[in-house]
C-alpha positions in Angstrom: 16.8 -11.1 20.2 20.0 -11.6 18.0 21.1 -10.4 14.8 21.4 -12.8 11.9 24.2 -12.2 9.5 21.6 -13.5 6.1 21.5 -11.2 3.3 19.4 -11.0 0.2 20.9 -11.4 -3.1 22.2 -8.3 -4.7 21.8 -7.1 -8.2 18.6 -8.7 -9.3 16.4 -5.5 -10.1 16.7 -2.6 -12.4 14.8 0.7 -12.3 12.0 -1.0 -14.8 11.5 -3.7 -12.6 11.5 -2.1 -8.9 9.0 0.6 -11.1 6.4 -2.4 -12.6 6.5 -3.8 -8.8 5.7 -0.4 -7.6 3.3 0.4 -9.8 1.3 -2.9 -8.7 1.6 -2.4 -5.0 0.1 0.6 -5.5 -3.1 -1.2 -7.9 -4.4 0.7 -10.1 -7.0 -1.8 -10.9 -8.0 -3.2 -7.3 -7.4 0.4 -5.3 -9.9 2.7 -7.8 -12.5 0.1 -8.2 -13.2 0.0 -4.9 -12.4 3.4 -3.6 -13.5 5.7 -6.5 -17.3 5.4 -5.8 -17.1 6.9 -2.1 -14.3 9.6 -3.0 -16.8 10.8 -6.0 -19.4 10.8 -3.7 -17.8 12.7 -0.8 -15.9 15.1 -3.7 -18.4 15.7 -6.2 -17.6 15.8 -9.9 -14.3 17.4 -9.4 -13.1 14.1 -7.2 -10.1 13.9 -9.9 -9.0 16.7 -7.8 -8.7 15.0 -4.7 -7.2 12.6 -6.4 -4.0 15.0 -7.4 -3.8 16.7 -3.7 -3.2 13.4 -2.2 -0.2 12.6 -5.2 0.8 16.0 -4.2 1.4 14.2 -0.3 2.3 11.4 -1.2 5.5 12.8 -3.2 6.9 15.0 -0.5 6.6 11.9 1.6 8.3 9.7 -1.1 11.4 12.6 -1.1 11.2 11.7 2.5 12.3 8.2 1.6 14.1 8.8 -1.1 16.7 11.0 1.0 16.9 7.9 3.2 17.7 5.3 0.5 20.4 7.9 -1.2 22.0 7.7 2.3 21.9 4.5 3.3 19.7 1.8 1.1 18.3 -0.9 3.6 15.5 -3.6 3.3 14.2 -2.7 6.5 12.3 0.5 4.6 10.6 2.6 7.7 12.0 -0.1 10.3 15.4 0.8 9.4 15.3 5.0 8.9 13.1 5.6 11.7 15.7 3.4 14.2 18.6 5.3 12.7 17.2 8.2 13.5 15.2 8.0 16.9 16.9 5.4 18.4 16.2 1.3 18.9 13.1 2.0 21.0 11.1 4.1 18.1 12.9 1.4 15.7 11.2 -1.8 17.7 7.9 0.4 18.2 8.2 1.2 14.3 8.5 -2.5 13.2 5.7 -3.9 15.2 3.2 -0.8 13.7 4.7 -2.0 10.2 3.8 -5.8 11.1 0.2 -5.0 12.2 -0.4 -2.4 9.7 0.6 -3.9 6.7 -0.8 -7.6 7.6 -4.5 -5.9 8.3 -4.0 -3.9 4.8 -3.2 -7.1 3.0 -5.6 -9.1 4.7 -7.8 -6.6 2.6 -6.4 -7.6 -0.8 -6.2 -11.5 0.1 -10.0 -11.1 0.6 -10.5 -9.5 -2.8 -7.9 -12.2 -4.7 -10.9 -14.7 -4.0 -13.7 -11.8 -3.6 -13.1 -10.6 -7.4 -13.3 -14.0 -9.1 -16.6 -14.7 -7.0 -18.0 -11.2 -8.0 -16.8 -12.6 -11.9 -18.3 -16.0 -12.1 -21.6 -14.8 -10.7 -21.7 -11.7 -13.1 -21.3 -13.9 -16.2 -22.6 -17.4 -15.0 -24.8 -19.1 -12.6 -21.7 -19.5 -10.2 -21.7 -18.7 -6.7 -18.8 -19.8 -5.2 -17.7 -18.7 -1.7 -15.1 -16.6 -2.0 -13.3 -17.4 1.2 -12.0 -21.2 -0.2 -11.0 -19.3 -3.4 -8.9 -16.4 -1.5 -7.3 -19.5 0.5 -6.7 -20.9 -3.0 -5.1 -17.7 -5.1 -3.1 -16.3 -1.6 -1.4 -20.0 -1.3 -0.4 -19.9 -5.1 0.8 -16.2 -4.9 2.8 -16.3 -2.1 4.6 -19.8 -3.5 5.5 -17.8 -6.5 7.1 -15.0 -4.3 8.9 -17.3 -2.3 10.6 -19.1 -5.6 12.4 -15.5 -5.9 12.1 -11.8 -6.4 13.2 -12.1 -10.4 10.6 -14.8 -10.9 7.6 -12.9 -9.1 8.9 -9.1 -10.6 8.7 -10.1 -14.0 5.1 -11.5 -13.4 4.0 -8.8 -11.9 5.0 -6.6 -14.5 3.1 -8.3 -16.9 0.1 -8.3 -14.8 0.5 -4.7 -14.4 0.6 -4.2 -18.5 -2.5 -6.5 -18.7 -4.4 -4.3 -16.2 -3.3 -0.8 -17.5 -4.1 -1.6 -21.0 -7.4 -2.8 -20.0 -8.5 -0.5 -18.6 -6.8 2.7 -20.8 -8.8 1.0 -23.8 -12.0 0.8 -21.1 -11.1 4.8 -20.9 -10.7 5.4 -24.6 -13.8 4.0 -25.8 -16.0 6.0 -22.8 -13.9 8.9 -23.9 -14.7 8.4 -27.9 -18.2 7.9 -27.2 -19.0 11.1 -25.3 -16.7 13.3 -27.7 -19.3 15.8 -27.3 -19.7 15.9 -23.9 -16.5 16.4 -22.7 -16.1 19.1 -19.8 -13.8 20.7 -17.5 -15.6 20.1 -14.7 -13.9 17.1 -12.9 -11.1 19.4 -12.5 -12.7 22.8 -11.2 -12.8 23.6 -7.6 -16.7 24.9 -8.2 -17.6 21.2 -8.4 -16.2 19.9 -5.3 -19.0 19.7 -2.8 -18.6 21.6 0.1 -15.2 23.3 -1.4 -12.3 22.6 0.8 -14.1 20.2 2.8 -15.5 17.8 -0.1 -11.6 17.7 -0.7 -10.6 17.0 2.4 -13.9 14.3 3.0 -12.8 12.1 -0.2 -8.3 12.7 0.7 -8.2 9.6 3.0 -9.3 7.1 0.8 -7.5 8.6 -2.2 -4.2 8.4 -0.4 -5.5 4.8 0.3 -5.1 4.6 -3.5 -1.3 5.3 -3.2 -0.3 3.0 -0.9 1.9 0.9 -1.9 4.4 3.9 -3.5 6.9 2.3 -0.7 7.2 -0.9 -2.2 11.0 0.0 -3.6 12.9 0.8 -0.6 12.2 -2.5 0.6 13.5 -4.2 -2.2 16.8 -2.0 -2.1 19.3 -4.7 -1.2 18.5 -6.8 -4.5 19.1 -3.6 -6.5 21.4 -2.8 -8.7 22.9 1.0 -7.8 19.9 1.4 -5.2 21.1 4.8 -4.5 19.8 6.0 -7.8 17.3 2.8 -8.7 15.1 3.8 -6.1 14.4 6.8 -5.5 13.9 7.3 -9.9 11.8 4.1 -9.3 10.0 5.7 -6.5 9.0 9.2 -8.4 8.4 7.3 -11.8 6.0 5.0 -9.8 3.8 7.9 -8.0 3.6 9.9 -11.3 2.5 7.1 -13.3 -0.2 6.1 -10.4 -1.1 9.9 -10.3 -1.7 10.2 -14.0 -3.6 6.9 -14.2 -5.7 7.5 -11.6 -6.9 10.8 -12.7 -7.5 9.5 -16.4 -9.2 6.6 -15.1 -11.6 9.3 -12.7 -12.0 11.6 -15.8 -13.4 9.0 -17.7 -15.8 7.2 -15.1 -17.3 10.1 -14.4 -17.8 11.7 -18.1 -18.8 7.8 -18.5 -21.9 8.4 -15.5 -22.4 12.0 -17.3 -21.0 13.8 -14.3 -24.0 12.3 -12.5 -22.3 11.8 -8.8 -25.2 10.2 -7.3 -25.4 7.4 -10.3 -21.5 7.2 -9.2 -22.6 6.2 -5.4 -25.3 3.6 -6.0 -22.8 1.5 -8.4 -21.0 -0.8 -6.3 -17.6 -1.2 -8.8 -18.6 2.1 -11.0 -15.5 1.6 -13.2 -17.1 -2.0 -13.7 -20.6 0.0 -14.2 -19.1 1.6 -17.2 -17.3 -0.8 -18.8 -20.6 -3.4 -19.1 -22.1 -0.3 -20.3 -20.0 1.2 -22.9 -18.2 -2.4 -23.8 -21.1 -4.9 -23.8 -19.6 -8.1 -24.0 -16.4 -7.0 -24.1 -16.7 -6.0 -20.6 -15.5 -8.9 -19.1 -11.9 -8.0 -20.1 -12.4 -5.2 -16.9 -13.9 -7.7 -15.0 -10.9 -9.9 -15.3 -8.3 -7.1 -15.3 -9.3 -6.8 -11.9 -8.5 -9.9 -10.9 -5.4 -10.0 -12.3 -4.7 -6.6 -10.5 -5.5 -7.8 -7.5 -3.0 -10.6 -7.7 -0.1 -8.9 -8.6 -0.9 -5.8 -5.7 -0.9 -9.1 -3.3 2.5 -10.7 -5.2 4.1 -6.8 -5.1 3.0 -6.3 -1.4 4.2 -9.7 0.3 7.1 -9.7 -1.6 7.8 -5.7 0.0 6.5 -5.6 3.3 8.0 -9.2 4.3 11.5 -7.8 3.1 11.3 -5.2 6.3 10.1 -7.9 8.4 12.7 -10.2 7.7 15.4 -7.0 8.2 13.9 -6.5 11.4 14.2 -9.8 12.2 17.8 -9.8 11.0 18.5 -6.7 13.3 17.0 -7.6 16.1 14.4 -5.3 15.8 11.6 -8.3 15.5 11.9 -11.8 16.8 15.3 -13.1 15.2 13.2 -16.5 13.0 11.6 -13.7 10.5 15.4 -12.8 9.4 16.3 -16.2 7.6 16.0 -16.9 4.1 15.5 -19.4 2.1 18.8 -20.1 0.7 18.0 -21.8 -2.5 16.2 -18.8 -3.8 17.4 -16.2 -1.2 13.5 -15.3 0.0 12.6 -14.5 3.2 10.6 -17.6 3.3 9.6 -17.1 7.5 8.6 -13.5 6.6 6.7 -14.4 3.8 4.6 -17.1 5.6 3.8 -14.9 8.4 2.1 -12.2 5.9 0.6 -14.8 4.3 -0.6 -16.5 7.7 -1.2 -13.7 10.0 -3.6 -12.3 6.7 -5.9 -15.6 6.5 -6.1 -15.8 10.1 -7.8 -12.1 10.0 -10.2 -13.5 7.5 -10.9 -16.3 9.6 -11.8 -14.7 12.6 -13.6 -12.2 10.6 -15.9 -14.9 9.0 -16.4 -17.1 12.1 -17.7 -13.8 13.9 -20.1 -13.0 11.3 -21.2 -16.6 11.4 -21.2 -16.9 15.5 -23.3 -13.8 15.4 -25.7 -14.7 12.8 -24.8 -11.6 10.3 -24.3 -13.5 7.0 -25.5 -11.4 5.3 -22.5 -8.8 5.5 -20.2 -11.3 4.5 -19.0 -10.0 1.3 -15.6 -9.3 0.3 -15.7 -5.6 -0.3 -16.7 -4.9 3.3 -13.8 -6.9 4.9 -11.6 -5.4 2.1 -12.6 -1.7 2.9 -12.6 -2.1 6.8 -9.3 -4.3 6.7 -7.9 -1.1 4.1 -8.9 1.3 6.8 -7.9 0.0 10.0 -4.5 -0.9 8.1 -4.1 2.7 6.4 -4.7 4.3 10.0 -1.4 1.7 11.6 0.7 3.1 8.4 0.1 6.9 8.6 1.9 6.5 12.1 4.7 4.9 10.7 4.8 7.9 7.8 4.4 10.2 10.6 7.4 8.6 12.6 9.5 8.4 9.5 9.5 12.0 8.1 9.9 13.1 11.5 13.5 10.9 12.0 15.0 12.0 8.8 16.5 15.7 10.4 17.6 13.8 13.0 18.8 10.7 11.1 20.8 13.4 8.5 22.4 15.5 11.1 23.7 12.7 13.3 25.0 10.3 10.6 25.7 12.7 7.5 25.9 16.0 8.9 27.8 17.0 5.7 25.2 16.6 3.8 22.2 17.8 5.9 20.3 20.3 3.7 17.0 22.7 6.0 15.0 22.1 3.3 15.7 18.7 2.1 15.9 17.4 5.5 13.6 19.4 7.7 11.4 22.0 5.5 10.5 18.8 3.0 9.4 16.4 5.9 8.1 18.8 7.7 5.3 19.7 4.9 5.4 15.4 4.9 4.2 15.1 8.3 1.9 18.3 7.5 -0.3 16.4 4.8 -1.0 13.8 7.3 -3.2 16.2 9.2 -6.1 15.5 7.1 -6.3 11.7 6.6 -5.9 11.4 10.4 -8.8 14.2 11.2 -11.0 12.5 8.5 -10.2 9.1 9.6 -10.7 9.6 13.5 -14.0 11.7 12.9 -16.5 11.3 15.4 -20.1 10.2 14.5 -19.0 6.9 11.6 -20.5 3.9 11.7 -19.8 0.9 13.3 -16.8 -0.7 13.6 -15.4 2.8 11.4 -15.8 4.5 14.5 -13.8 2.5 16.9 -10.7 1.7 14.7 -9.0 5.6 15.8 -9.2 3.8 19.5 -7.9 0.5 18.5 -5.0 2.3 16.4 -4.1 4.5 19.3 -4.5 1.0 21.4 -1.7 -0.7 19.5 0.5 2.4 19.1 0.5 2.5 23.0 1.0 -1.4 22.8 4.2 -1.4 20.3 5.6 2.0 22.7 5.2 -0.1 26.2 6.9 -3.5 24.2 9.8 -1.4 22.3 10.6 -0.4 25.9 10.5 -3.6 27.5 12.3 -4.9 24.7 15.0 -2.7 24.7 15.7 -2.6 28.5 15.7 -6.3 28.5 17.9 -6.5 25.6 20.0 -3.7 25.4 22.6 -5.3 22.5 19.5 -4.5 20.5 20.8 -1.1 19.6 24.4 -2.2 18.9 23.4 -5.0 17.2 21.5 -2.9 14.2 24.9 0.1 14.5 27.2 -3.5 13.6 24.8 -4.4 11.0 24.6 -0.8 9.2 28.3 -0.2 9.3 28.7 -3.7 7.3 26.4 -2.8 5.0 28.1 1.0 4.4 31.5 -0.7 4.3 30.6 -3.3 1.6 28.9 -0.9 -0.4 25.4 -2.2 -0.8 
C-alpha cells in the first residue's frame, strides 16, 4: 500500500448544501416507510418517543464527530479519526468495517431504488415489473450522476429532498386537519409505551436505523468551504431537522390509524396506508415521493461513504486504486464504482440463492432491504463505538491544549453508552432466521478486519507514516 497525493476539489459546498445532502442520507422518506410499522409495533402508541431517545444518541455521537472535524477536517470520516487516535492498526481495521458495513446498508437502498417503482406500477396499474432489472437500471443512472461531480449531484439531491418533505408534510397536514377532534397526547406519554422501558428499548434499534446517514458531512469536508464551522452546524441542523420530521411524520400516522397499533403492524408501508386513505387519488404523490427519496438517500450515500473509501485508499489505509479520482470532475470514480458494484453483487447473490433454493416467494425488496439495513447497521455501530472511544485519545495526543473532560471524554463516553441498547436488542437471542445469525457474522468480520489490520500493518509498516505525512499536509495548507 502507498499513499496517493490526489485531492478533492475544495470549496464547492456551503452549509445549505452539506445540510440538504445530510438530510437525504439520512431519508426521511425511504427510512420511516419502512421502519415505522415495526418500531410502532414493538413501542406502542407512544413510538414518537423512541423516536426522540434515539435523536437524543445520535447527537452526542454527532458532538463526537463534530469535535473531530473542528480539529482536523478529513474525507476519511471514521477511517481517519479513529487511526489518529488508536493507531494505523484500529485505522485499517476501521476502514474495512466502514467498507463492508456501508456497502451491505446500501445494498439495502439499491434494492428499494427498483423495489419502490415495482411496489408503484403494480399499486396503480396492471404492471409487475421485476424489480431487480429496474434497481440495476436507477443505481447505474445514480451513481453516473455522482461521478459527474459533487455540485452537480448536491443540488439534485436537495431538490429531491424538498420534493419528498413537502410531500409528505402536506400527507401530515391533511391527516392532521381531518382528525382535529381527535387529537391526543398519547404518542408522547410514557403510559403508552408497551412494556415501559422495554417497549422503548425493543423499537430504539431500528429508529437509530432511521438516522443513519447523520455522517454524511464529514465525508464531504475536503470540498467545503470553512469545514471547521460548515460541518459540524451542517451536522446538528441535519439531526434536528431528521428528529423533528420524523416525530411529526409518527404523530400523524398514528392519529391517521386512530392510535390503533395493531392496524399499524398489519400495513406493510403504513405511511403509504394513510395517504391512499386520507388522499384518495392524490395518494400517489406519497407513492412517488418515495421513490424519489429513495434515490437521492442512494445519490447522498455513494457520494459520502465512497469519499472515506477513496481517503483510505489515498492513505494507505485501503488498497491504494480506491484513492484516484477522476480528474475531469474531481470524483472518486474507483470508489464510487466499488459501492456501486460490491452493492449489486449482494443483490445478485441474494436473488440467485432464493432461486437455487426454490424460495421465490420471499423475493421482495423490503426483506432484502430490511436484512441488508440490519446486518449493515450492526458493521456501523462498531465503527461508532471505535470512534467515540479514539476521540480522548486523539485530543490529548494531538491537541492537548485544547482537550476539554467533558467535551472529550464525559461527551463520548455517554456516546459509546447509547450504543448499549441497539447492540443488546440487535444480538438478542431467540430472532428469526437469518436475524439471528447476523451478531455471529458481525463479530466474524470484526475478528476478520482486526487479524488483516495486523497483517497489514506488520507487512507494511510505512502505512502509519504514510497517513502522519498526509495529515500534516493537510494541517499545513489549511484545508
Amino acid at each position: 500500500m502507498s499513499q496517493s497525493g490526489e485531492h478533492l476539489k475544495p470549496g464547492q459546498l456551503g452549509t445549505a448544501d452539506l445540510t440538504a445532502s445530510t438530510v437525504a442520507n439520512i431519508g426521511p422518506g425511504i427510512d420511516f416507510y419502512f421502519a415505522f410499522g415495526v418500531i410502532a409495533v414493538s413501542a406502542g402508541v407512544a413510538a414518537p418517543l423512541t423516536i426522540l431517545a434515539a435523536g437524543v444518541a445520535v447527537v452526542f455521537l454527532a458532538f463526537t464527530v463534530a469535535e473531530f472535524t473542528k480539529a482536523e477536517p478529513s474525507a476519511g470520516s471514521f477511517i481517519t479519526y479513529v487511526e489518529s487516535g488508536l493507531g494505523p492498526r484500529a485505522g485499517v481495521a476501521t476502514a474495512l468495517l466502514v467498507t463492508v458495513g456501508y456497502v451491505v446498508a446500501m445494498a439495502g437502498v439499491f434494492t428499494m431504488a427498483g423495489g419502490m417503482l415495482a411496489m408503484t406500477l403494480a399499486h396503480y396499474s396492471s404492471w409487475h415489473l421485476p424489480w431487480g432489472p429496474l434497481t440495476v437500471v436507477l443505481t447505474v443512472g445514480a451513481i453516473s450522476l455522482t461521478v459527474r461531480g459533487v455540485r452537480l449531484s448536491t443540488v439534485a439531491v436537495g431538490v429531491a429532498v424538498v420534493v419528498q418533505v413537502a410531500v409528505m408534510v402536506v400527507v401530515c397536514v391533511v391527516v392532521l386537519v381531518e382528525e382535529r377532534g381527535h387529537l391526543s397526547g398519547a404518542p408522547f406519554s410514557w403510559a403508552h409505551l408497551s412494556g415501559g422501558l422495554a417497549g422503548l428499548s425493543a423499537g430504539f434499534p431500528l429508529a437509530l436505523y432511521m438516522f443513519i446517514g447523520w455522517e454524511n458531512g464529514p465525508a464531504l469536508a475536503e470540498e467545503c468551504r470553512d469545514p471547521r464551522r460548515t460541518v459540524p452546524r451542517a451536522l446538528f441542523v441535519s439531526v434536528a431537522i431528521g428528529a423533528a420530521l420524523f416525530v411529526f411524520f409518527a404523530y400523524a400516522t398514528v392519529t391517521g390509524f386512530h392510535y390503533d397499533v395493531s392496524s399499524i403492524g398489519r400495513s406493510s408501508v403504513p405511511f403509504l396506508t394513510v395517504a391512499d386513505h386520507y388522499l384518495s387519488g392524490w395518494a400517489v404523490l406519497a407513492w412517488v415521493a418515495g421513490i424519489v427519496s429513495v434515490l437521492a438517500a442512494l445519490v447522498a450515500g455513494t457520494n459520502s461513504q465512497a469519499r472515506m473509501l477513496f481517503d483510505g485508499g489515498r492513505t494507505g489505509l485501503l488498497p491504494a486504486w480506491l484513492g484516484h479520482v477522476r480528474h475531469r470532475t474531481n470524483t472518486p470514480v474507483n470508489a464510487l464504482l466499488l459501492m456501486a458494484t460490491a452493492g449489486l453483487g449482494i443483490i445478485g447473490v441474494w436473488w440467485v440463492a432464493h432461486l437455487i433454493g426454490g424460495d421465490t416467494g420471499s423475493m421482495n425488496p423490503v426483506g432484502l432491504y430490511a436484512e441488508c439495513s440490519t446486518m449493515g447497521t450492526i458493521v456501523i455501530l462498531f465503527v461508532y463505538f471505535l470512534t467515540t472511544l479514539s476521540l480522548p485519545f486523539f485530543m490529548w495526543r494531538r491537541h492537548r491544549k485544547a482537550f476539554s473532560p467533558l467535551r472529550h471524554v464525559a461527551i463520548p463516553l455517554i456516546g459509546s453508552l447509547t450504543l448499549i441498547v441497539p447492540f443488546v436488542e440487535l444480538c438478542k437471542p431467540g430472532q428469526p432466521a437469518p436475524y439471528s445469525e447476523f451478531p455471529f457474522v458481525a463479530l466474524a468480520i470484526v475478528a476478520a478486519a482486526a487479524a488483516t489490520a495486523c497483517l497489514v500493518v506488520h507487512r507494511h509498516p510505512s502505512t502509519a507514516r504514510a497517513k502522519e505525512r498526509h495529515s500534516e499536509s493537510h494541517r499545513m495548507s489549511g484545508r
